[in-house]
MDTraj code that builds the backbone (N, CA, C; nanometers):
import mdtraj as md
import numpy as np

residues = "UNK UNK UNK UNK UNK UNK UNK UNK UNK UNK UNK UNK UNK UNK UNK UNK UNK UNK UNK UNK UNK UNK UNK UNK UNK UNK UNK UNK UNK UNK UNK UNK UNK UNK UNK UNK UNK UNK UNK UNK UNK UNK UNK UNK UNK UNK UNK UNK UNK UNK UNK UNK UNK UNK UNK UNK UNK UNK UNK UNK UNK UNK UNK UNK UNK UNK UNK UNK UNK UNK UNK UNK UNK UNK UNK UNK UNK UNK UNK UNK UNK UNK UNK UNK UNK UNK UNK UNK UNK UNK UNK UNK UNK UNK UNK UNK UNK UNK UNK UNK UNK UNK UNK UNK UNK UNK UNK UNK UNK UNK UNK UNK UNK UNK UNK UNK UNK UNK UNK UNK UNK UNK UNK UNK UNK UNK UNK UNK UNK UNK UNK UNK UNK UNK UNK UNK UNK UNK UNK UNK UNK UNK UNK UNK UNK UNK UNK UNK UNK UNK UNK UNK UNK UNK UNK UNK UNK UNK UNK UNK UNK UNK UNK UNK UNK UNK UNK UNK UNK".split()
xyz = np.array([
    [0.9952, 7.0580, 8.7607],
    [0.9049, 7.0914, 8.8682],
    [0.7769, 7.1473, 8.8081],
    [0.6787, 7.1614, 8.8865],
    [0.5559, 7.1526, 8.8065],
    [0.4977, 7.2210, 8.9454],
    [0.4456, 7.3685, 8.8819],
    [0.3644, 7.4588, 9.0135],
    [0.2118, 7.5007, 8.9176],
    [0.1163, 7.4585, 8.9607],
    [0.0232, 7.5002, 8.8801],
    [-0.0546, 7.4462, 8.7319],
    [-0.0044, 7.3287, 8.7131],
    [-0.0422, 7.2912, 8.5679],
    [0.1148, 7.3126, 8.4718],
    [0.1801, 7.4362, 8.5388],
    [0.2941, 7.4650, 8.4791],
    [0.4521, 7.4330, 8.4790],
    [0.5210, 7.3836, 8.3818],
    [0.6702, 7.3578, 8.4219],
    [0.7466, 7.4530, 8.4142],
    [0.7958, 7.4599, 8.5657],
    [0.9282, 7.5523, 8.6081],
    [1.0338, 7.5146, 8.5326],
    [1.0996, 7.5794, 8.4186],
    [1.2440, 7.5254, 8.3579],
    [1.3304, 7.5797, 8.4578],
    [1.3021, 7.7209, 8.4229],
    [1.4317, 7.8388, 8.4740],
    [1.5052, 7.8313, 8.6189],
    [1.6237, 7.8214, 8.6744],
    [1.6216, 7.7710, 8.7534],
    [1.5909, 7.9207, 8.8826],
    [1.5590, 8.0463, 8.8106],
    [1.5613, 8.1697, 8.8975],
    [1.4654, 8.1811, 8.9192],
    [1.3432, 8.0966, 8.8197],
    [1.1813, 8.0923, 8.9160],
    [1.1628, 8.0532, 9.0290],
    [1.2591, 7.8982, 9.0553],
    [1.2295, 7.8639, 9.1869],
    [1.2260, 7.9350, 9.2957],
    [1.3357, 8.0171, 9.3340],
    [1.3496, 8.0950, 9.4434],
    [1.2580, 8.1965, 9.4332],
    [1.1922, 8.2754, 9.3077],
    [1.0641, 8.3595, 9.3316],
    [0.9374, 8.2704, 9.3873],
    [0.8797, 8.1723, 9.3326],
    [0.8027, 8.0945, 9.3451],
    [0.7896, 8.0644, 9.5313],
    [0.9640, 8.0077, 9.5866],
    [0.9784, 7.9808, 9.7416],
    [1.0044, 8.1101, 9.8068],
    [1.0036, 8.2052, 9.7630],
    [0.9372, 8.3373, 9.8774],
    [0.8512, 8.3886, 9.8579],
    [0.7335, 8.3796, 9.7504],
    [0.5958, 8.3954, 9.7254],
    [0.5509, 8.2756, 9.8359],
    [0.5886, 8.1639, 9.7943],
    [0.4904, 8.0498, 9.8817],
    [0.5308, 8.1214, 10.0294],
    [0.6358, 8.1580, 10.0907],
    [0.6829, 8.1921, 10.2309],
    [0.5975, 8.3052, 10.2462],
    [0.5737, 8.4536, 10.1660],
    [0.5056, 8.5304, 10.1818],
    [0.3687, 8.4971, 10.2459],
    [0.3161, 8.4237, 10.1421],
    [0.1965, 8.3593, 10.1526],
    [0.1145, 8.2789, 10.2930],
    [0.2349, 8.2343, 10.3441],
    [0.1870, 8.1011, 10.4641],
    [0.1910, 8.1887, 10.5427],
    [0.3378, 8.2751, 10.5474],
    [0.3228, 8.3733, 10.6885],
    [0.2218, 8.4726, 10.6878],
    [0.1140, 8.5225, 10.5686],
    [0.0714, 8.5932, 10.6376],
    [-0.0969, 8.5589, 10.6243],
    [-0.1099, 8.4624, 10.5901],
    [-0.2263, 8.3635, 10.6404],
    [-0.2096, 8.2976, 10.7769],
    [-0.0917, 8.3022, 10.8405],
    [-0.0735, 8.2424, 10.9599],
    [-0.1741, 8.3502, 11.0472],
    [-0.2097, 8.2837, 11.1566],
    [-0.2976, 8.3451, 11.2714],
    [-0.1899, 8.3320, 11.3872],
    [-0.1279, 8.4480, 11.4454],
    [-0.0845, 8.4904, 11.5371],
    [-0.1308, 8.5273, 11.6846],
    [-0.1064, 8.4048, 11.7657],
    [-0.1622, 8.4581, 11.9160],
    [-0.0619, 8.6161, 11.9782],
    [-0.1047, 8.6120, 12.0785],
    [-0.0219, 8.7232, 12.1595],
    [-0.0965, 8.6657, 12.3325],
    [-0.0625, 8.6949, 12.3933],
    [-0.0849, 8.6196, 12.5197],
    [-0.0527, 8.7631, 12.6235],
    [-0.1072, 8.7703, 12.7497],
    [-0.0880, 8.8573, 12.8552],
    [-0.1518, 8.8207, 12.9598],
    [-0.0459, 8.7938, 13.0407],
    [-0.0856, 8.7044, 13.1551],
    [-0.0972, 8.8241, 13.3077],
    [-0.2277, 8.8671, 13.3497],
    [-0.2919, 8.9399, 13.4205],
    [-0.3098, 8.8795, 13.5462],
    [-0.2128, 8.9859, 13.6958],
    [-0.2230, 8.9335, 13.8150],
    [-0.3233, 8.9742, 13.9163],
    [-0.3958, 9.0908, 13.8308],
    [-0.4967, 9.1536, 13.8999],
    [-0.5960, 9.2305, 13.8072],
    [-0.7284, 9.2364, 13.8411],
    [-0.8423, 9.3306, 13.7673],
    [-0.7967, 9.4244, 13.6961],
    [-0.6935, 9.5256, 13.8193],
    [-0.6335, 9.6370, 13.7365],
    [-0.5392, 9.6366, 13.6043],
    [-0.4746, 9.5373, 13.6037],
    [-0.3499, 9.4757, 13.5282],
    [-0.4503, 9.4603, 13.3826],
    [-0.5824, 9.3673, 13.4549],
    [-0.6984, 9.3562, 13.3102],
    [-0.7515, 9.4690, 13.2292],
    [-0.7730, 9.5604, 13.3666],
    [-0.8317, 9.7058, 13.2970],
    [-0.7016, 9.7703, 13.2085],
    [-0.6065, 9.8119, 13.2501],
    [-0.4638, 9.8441, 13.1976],
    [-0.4675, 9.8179, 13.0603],
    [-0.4427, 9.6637, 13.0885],
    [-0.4376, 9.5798, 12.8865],
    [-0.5171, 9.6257, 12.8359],
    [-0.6625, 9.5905, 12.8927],
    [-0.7515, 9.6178, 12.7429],
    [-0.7863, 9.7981, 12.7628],
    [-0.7263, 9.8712, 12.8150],
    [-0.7443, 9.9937, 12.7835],
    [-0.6126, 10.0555, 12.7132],
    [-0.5041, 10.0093, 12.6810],
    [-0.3949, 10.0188, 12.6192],
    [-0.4296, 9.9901, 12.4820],
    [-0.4913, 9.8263, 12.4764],
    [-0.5312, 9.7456, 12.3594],
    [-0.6754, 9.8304, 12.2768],
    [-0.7298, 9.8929, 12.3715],
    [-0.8162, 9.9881, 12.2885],
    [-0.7469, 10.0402, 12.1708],
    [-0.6550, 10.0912, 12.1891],
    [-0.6441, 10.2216, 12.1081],
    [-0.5414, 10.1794, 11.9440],
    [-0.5615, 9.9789, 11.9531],
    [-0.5151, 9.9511, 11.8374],
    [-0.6608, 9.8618, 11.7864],
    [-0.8033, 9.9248, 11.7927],
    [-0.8932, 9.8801, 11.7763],
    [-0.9204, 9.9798, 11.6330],
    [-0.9714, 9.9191, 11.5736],
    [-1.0711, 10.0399, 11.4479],
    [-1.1601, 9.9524, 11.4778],
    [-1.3066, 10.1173, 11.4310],
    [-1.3872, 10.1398, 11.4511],
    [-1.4711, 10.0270, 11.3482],
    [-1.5790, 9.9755, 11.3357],
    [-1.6210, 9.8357, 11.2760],
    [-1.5494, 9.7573, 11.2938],
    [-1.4916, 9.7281, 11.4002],
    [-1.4239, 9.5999, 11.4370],
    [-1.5537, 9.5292, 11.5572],
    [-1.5042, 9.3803, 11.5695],
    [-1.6485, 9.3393, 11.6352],
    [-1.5241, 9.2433, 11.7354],
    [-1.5296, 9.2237, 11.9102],
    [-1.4194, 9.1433, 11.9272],
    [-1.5279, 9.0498, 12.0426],
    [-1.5011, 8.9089, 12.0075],
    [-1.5400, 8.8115, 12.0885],
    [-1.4875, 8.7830, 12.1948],
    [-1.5240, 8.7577, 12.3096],
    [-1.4793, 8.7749, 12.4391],
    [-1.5549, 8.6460, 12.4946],
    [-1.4035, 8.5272, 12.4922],
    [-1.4472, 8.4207, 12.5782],
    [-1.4041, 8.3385, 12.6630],
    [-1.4806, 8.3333, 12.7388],
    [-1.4001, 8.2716, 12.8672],
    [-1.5402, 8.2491, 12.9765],
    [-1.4619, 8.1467, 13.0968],
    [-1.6050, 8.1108, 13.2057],
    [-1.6083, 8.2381, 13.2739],
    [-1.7529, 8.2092, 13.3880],
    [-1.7718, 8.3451, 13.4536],
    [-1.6838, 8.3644, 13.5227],
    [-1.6597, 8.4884, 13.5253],
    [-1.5463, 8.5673, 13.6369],
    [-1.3535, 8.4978, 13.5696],
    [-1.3760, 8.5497, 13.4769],
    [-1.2525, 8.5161, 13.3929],
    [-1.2076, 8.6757, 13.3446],
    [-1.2783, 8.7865, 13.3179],
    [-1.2457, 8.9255, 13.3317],
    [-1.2958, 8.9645, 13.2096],
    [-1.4126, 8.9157, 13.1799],
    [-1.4419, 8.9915, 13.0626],
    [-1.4987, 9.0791, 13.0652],
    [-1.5783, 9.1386, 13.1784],
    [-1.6670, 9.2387, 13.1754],
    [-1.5336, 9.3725, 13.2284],
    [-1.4440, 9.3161, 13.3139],
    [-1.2865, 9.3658, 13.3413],
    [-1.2733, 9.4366, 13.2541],
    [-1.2259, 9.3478, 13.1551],
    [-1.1576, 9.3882, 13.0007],
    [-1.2630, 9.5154, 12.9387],
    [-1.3757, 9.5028, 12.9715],
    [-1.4617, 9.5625, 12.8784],
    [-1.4803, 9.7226, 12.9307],
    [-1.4338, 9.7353, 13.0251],
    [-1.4499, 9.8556, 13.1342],
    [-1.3379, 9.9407, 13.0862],
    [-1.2403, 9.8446, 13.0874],
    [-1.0961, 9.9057, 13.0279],
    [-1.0935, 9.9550, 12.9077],
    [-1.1541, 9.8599, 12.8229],
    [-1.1499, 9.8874, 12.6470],
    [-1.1974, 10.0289, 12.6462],
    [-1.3196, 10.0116, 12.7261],
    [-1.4386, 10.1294, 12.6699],
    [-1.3400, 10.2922, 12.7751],
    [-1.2811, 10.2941, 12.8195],
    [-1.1795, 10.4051, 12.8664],
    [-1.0699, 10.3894, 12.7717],
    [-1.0718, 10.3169, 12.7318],
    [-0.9374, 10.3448, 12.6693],
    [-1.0103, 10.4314, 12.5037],
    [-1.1128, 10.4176, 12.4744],
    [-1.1535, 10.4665, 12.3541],
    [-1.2144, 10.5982, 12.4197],
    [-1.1990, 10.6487, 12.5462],
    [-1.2882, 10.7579, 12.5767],
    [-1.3857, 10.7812, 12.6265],
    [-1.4401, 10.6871, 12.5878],
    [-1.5997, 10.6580, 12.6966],
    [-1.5742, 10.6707, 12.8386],
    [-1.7346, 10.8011, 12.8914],
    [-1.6597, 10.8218, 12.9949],
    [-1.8008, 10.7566, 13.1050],
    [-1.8628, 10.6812, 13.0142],
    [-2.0189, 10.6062, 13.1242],
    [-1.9180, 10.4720, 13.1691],
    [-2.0477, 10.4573, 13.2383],
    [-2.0132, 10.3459, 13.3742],
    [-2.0631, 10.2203, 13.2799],
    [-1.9594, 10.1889, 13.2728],
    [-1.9776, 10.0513, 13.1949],
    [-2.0342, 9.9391, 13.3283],
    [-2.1407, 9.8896, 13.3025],
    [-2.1985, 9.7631, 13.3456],
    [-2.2482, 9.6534, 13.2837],
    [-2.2343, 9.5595, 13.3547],
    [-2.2530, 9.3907, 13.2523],
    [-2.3393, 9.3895, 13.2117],
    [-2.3885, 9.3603, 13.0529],
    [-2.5102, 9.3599, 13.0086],
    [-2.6070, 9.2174, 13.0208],
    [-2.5809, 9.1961, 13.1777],
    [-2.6110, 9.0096, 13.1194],
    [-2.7533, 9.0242, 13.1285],
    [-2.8300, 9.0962, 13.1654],
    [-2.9470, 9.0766, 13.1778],
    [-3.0361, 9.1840, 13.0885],
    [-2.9704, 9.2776, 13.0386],
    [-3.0476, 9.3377, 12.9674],
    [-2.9790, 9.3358, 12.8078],
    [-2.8877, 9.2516, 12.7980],
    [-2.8455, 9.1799, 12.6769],
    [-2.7428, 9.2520, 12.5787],
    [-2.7768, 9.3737, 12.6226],
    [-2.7302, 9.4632, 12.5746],
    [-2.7046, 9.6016, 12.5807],
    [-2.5916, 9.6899, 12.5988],
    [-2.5335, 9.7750, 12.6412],
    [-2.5136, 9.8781, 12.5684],
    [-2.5579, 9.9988, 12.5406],
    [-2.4601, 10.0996, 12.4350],
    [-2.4583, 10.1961, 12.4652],
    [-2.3310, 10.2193, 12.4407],
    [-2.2710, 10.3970, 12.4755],
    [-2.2212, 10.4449, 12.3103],
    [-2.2714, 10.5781, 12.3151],
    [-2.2119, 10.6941, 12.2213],
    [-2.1212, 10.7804, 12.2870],
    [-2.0519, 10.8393, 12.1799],
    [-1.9481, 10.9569, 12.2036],
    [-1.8694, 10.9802, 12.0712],
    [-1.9111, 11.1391, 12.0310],
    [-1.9237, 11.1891, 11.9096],
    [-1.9242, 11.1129, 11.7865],
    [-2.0373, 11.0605, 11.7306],
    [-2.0933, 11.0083, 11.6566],
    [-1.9914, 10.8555, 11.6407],
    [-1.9546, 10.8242, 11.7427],
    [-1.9170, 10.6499, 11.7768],
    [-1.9830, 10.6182, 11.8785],
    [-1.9659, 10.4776, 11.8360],
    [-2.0947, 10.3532, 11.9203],
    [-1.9459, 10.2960, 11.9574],
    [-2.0286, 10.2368, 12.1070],
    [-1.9616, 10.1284, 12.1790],
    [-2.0646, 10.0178, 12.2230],
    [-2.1002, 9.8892, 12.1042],
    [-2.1919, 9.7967, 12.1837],
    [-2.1264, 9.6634, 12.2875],
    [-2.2207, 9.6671, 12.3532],
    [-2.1549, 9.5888, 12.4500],
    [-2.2912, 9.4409, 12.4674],
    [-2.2701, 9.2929, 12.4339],
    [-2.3350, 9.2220, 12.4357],
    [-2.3311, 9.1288, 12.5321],
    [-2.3939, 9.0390, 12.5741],
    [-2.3840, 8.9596, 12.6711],
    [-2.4549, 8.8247, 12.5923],
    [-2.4292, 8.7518, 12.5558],
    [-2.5082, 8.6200, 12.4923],
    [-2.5446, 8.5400, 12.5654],
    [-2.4918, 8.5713, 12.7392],
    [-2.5380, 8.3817, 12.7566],
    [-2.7080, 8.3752, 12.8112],
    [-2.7709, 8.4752, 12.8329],
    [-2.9275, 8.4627, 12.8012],
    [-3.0136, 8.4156, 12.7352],
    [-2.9516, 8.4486, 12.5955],
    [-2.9832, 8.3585, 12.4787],
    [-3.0185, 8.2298, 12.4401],
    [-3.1004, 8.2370, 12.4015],
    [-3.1457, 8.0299, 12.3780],
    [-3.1259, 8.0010, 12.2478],
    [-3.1263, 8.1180, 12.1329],
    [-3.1023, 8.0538, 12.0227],
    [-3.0408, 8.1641, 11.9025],
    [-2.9981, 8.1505, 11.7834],
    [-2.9695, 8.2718, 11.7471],
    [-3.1106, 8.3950, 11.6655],
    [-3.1872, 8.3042, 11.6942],
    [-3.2973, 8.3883, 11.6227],
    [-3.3689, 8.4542, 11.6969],
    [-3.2910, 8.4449, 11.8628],
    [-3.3351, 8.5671, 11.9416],
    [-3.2348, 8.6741, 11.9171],
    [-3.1144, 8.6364, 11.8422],
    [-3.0187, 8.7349, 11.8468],
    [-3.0685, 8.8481, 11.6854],
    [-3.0977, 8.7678, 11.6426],
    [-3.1209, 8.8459, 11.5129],
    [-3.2369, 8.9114, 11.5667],
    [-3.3423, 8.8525, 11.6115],
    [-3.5285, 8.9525, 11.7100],
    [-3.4411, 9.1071, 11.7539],
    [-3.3094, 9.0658, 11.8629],
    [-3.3117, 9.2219, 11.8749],
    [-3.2420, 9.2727, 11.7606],
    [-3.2031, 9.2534, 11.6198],
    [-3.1668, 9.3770, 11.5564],
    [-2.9810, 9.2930, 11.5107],
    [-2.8969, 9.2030, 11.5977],
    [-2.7533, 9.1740, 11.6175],
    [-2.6899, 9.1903, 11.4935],
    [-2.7795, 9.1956, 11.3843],
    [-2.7027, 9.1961, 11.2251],
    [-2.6487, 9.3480, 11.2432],
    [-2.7499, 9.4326, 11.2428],
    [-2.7067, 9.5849, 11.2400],
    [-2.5811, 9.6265, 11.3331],
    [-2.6265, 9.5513, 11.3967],
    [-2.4741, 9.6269, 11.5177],
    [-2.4161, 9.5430, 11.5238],
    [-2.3631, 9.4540, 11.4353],
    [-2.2433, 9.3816, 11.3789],
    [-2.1346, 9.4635, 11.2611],
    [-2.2706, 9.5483, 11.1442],
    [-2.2510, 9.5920, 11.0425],
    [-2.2342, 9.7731, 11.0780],
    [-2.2072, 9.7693, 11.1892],
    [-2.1892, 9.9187, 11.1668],
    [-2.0432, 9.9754, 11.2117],
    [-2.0291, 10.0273, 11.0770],
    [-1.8981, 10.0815, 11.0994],
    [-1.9018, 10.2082, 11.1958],
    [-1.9645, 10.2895, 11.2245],
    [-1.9044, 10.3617, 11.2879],
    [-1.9131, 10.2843, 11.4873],
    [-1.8922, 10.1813, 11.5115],
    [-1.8778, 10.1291, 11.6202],
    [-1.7983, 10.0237, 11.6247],
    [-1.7489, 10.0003, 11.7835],
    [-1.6676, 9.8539, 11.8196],
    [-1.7883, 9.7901, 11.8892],
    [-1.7836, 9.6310, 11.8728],
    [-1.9038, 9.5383, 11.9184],
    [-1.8315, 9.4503, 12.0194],
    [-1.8404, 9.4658, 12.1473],
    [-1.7702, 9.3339, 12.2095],
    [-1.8888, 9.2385, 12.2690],
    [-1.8863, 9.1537, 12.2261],
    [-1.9731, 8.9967, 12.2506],
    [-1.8714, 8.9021, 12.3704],
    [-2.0323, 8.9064, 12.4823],
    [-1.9458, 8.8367, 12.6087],
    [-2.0115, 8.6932, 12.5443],
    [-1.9865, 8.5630, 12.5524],
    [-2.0178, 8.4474, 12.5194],
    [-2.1005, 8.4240, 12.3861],
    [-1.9864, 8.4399, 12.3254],
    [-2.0139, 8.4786, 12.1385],
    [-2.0522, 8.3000, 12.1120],
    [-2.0345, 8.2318, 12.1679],
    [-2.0558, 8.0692, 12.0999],
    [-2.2094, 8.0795, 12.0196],
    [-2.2581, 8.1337, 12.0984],
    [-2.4375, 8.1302, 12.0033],
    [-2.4396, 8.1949, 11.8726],
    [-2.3183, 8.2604, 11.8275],
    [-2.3517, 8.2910, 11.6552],
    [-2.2432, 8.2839, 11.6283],
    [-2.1872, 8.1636, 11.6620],
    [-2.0183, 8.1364, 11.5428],
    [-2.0710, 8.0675, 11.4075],
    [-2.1906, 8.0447, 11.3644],
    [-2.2103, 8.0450, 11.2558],
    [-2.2209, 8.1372, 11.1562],
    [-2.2287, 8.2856, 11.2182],
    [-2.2737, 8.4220, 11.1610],
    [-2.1036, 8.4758, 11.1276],
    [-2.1400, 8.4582, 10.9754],
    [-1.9671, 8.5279, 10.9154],
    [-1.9793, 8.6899, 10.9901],
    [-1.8699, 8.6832, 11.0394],
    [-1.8405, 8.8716, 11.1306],
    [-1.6888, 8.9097, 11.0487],
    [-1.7010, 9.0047, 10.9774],
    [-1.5932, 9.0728, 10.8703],
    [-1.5472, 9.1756, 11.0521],
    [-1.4324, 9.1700, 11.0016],
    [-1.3023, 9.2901, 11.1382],
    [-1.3185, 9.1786, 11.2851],
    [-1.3361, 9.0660, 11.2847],
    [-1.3889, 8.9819, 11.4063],
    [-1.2038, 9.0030, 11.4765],
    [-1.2295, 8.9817, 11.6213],
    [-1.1429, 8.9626, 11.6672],
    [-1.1599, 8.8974, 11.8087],
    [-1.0633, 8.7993, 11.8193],
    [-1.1073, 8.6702, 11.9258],
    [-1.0289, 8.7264, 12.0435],
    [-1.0610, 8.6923, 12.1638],
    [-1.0090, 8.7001, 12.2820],
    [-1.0215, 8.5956, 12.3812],
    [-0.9705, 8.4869, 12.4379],
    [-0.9589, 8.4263, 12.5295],
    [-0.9239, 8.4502, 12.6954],
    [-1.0446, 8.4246, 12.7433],
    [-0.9580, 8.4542, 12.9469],
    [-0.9849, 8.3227, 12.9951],
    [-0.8350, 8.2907, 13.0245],
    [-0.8297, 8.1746, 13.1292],
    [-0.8489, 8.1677, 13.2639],
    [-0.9038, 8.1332, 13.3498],
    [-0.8392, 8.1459, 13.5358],
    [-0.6777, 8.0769, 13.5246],
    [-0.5997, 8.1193, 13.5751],
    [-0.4741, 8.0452, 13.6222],
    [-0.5009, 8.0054, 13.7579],
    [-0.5312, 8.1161, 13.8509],
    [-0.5385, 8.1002, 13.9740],
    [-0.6724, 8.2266, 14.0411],
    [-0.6700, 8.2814, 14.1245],
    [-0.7531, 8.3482, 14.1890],
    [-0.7466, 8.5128, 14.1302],
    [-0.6029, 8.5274, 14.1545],
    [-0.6103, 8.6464, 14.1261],
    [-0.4952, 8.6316, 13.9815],
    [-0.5117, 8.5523, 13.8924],
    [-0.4089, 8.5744, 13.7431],
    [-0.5254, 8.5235, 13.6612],
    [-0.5144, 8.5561, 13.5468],
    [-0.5483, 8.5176, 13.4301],
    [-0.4894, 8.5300, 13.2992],
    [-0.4767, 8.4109, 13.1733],
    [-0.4406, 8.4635, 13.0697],
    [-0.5023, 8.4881, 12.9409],
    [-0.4186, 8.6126, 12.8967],
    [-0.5654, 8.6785, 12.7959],
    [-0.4867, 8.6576, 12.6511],
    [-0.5932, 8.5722, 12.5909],
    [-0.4904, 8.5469, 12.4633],
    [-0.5940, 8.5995, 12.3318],
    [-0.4884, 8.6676, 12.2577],
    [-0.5434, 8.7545, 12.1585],
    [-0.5578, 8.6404, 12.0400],
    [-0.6365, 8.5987, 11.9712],
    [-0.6471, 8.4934, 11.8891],
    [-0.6124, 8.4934, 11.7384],
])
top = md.Topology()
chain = top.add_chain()
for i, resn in enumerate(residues, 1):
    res = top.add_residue(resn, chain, resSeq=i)
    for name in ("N", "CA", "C"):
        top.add_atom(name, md.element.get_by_symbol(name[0]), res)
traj = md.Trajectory(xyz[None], top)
């Protein structure tokens, strides 16, 4: 057998070699988690639970069509970390931020946006790169070219009127 340029004689390498490779796949694997939400409150609930397995320089993408619960989710998150302002949708003023003791909570809205070099005009590198804050991006598609280190994906589906499912990516 031949791993690397190299021949395996021994026959006690193999089995190190096949739970290194097993180590390996499983934890390069990307793991969904799914939570299927029958009401706003149920949305606020999750992502204010799900707050509190967030660290701080983490940045989480939030996508889904309108009225899928992301601004929901975002109300929740930001209570669940403590924040005690009135979270409102940043769709028109692009952008949202709350402090509380020397942590940031930014809150983005992209679909205004026409290109990403309006995103970089206001500043989006910096409050990508700052650790002492969480960044949630409502319609992140306009800078999936921009590498984001701590990124974390979120999906909202409609099922029906009042369900949705929220899949952790």
């Amino acid at each position: 057998m031949v791993l690397h340029g190299r021949l395996v004689w021994e026959s006690r390498t193999l089995p190190v070699f096949i739970f290194s490779l097993y180590l390996y796949i499983t934890s390069n694997m990307q793991s969904t988690k799914s939570f299927k939400s029958t009401s706003s409150e149920e949305t606020f609930n999750f992502a204010k639970n799900f707050a509190h397995s967030v660290a701080y320089g983490s940045v989480i993408l939030l996508r889904g069509d309108l009225g899928s619960g992301k601004t929901t989710f975002s109300k929740g998150f930001s209570e669940g970390l403590g924040f005690d302002d009135i979270i409102l949708s940043p769709t028109y003023p692009i952008l949202n931020e709350y402090s509380l003791n020397d942590q940031y909570l930014y809150h983005f809205d992209l679909y205004r946006l026409k290109s990403i070099g309006e995103f970089l005009e206001i500043g989006g590198l910096e409050y990508l790169s700052n650790h002492k804050a969480i960044t949630l991006i409502e319609w992140p598609e306009l800078i999936e070219s921009i590498d984001i280190n701590n990124k974390i994906e979120i999906q909202f589906e409609h099922i029906s009127d009042n369900e949705r499912l929220i899949t952790i990516l």
